[in-house]
C-alpha positions as CSV (number, residue, x, y, z in Angstrom):
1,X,61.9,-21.9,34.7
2,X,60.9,-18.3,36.0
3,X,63.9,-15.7,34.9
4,X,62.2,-13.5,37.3
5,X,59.3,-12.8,39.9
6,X,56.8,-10.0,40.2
7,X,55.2,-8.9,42.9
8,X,52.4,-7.1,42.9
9,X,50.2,-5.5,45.5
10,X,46.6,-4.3,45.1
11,X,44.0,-2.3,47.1
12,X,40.8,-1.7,45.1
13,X,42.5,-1.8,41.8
14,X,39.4,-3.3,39.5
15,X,40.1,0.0,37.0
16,X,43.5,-0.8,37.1
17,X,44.8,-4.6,37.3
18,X,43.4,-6.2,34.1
19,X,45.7,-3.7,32.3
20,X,48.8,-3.8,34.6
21,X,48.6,-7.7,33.8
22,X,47.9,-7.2,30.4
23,X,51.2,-5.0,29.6
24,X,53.4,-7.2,31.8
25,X,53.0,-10.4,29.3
26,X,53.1,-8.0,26.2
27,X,56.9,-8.1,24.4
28,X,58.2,-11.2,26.3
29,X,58.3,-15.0,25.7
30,X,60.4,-15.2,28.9
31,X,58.3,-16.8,32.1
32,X,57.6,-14.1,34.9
33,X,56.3,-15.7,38.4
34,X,53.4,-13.5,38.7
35,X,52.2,-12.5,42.1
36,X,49.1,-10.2,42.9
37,X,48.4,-9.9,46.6
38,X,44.6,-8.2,47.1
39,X,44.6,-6.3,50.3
40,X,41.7,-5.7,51.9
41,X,39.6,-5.3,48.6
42,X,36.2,-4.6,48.4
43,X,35.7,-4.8,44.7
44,X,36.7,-7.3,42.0
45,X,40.3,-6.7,42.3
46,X,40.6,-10.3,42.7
47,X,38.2,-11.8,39.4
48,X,39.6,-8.9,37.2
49,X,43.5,-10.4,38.0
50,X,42.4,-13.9,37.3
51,X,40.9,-13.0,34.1
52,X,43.4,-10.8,33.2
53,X,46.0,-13.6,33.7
54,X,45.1,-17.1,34.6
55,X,48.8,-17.8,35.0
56,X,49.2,-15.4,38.0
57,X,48.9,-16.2,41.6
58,X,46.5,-14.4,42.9
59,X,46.0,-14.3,46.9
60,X,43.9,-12.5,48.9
61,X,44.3,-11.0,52.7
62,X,42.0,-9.4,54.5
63,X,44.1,-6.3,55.7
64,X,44.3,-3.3,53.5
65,X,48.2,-2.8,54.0
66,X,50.7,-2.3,51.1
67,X,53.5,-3.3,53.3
68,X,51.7,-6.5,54.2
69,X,50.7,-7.5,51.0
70,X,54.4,-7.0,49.9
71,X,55.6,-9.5,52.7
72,X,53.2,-11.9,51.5
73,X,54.2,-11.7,48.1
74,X,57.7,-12.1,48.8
75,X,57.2,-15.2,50.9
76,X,55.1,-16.9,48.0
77,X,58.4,-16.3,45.3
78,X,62.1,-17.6,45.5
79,X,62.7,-16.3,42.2
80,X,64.8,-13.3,41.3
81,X,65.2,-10.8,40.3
82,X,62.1,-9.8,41.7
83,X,59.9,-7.3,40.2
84,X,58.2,-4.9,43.0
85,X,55.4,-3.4,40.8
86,X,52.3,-1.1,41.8
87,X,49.3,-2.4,40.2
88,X,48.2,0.9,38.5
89,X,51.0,1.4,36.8
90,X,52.0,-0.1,33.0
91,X,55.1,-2.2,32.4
92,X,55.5,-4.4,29.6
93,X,57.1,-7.2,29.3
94,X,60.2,-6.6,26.9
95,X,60.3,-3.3,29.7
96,X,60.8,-6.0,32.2
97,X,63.8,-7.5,30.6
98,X,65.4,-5.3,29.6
99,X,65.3,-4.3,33.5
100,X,66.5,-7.5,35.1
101,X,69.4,-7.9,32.5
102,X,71.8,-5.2,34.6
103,X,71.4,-7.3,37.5
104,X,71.7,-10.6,35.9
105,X,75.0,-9.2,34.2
106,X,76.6,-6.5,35.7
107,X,75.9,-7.4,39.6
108,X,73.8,-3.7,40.1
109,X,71.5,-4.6,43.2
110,X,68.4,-2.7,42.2
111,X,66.8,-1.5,38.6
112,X,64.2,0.9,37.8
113,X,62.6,2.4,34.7
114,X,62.5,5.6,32.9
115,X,58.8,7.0,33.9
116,X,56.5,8.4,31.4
117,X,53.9,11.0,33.5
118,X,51.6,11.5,30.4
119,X,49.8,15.4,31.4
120,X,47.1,14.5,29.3
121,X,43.7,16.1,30.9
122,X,45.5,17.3,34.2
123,X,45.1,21.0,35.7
124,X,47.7,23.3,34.4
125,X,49.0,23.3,38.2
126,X,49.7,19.5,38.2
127,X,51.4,19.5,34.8
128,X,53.6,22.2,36.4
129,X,54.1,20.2,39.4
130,X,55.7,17.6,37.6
131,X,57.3,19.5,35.0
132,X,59.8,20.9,37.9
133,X,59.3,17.5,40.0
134,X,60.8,15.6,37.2
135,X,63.6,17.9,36.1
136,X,65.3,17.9,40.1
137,X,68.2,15.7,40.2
138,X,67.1,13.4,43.1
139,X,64.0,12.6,41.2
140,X,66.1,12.0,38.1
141,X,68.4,9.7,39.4
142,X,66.5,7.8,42.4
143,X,64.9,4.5,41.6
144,X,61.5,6.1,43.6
145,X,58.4,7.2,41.8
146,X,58.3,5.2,38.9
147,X,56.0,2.3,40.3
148,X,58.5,0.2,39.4
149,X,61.8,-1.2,41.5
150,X,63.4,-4.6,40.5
151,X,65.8,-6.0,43.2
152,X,68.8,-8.9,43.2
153,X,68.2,-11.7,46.0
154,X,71.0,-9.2,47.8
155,X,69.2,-6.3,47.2
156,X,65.7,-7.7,48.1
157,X,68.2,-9.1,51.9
158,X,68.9,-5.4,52.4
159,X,65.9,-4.0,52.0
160,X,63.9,-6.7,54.0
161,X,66.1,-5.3,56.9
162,X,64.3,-1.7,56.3
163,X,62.1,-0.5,59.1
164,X,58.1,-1.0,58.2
165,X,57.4,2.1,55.8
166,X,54.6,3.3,53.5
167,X,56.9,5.0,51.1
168,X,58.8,1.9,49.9
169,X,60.0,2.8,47.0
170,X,61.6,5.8,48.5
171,X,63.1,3.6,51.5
172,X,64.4,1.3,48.7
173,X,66.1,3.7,46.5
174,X,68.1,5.5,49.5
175,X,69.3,1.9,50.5
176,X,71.6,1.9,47.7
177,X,74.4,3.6,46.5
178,X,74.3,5.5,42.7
179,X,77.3,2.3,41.9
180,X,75.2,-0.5,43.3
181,X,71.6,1.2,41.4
182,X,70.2,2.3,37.7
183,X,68.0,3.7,36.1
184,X,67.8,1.6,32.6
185,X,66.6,4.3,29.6
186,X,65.5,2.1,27.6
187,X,62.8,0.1,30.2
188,X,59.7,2.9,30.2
189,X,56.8,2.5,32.9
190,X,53.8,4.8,32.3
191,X,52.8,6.4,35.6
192,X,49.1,8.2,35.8
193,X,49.3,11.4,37.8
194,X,46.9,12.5,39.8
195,X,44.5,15.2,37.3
196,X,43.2,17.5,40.2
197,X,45.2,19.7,42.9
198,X,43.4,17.6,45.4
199,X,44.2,14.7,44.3
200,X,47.9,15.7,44.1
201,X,47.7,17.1,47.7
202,X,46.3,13.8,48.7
203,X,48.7,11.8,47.1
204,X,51.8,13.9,48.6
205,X,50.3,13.8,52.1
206,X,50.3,10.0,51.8
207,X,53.9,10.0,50.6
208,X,55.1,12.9,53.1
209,X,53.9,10.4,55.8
210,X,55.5,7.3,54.9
């Protein structure tokens, strides 16, 4: 039996998916329900998840939305705790666990990892960025920006009951008190920055908007 779901949604992710999948079954002996939902992809998203992990569900929709793919994904699991993770970001499995044990024991609601932004080959004004990004206290203690939020069949009710957004993560850390949330030290997700100004403009625009 499952001791937990993941869901996993993925726009265009070819470069990214295969290793997502990858480090999820790393560390763990533990069954994870897998589920990748490809929205609206026009490359091999789809083939490279298969490959990557013939023991994930893999469905495909034809609209490129985030939020949709989410609902699908959480329609296709009754399992929790349930994993909401972005396909281009690294979790491994013993990560995962070590996640999902707070909520299994100590009744928290909602989980999330400590991020690792690795710098490595970004401008000198995006490792600055998130030098003072990271260090304010919201960003310290809130379960957003990590690319990874795990959630108890309560927490995953009360935030079904959240307006439509982009910026999910976001609308799911705020949903929860600092009593009923955590951030677990010892679970690390590697998040890739953006490299260029531009990119880092983009990426805030997108997140300004949700």
């Amino acid at each position: 039996m499952a001791v937990a779901s993941v869901v996993i949604p993925a726009h265009n992710e070819a470069a990214t998916i295969g290793r997502n999948l990858r480090a999820l079954r790393e560390g763990t002996g533990a069954d994870l329900d897998v589920v990748v939902v490809c929205n609206g992809c026009t490359d091999r998203t789809a083939d490279v998840a298969r490959a990557a992990d013939p023991s994930a569900r893999v469905i495909e929709i034809p609209q490129p939305s985030k939020v949709e793919a989410v609902r699908v994904g959480n329609a296709a699991t009754d399992v929790f705790p349930r994993i909401h993770l972005d396909a281009d970001i690294e979790l491994d499995g013993a990560a995962a666990l070590r996640l999902i044990e707070p909520i299994t024991r100590d009744a928290v609601l909602a989980t999330a990892p400590r991020r690792d932004v690795p710098r490595t080959g970004c401008s000198r004004w995006v490792r600055w960025y998130y030098d003072v990004w990271e260090a304010l206290p919201q960003v310290e203690s809130g379960l957003f920006g990590r690319g990874v939020v795990v959630l108890s069949e309560q927490g995953q009710a009360r935030v079904a009951a959240l307006p439509r957004m982009m910026s999910d993560d976001l609308g799911m850390s705020d949903s929860f008190s600092s009593a009923e949330r955590r951030v677990v030290p010892s679970a690390v997700a590697v998040v890739h920055p953006p490299r260029t100004v531009r990119d880092l403009v983009r990426r805030r625009i997108r997140i300004a908007t949700g």
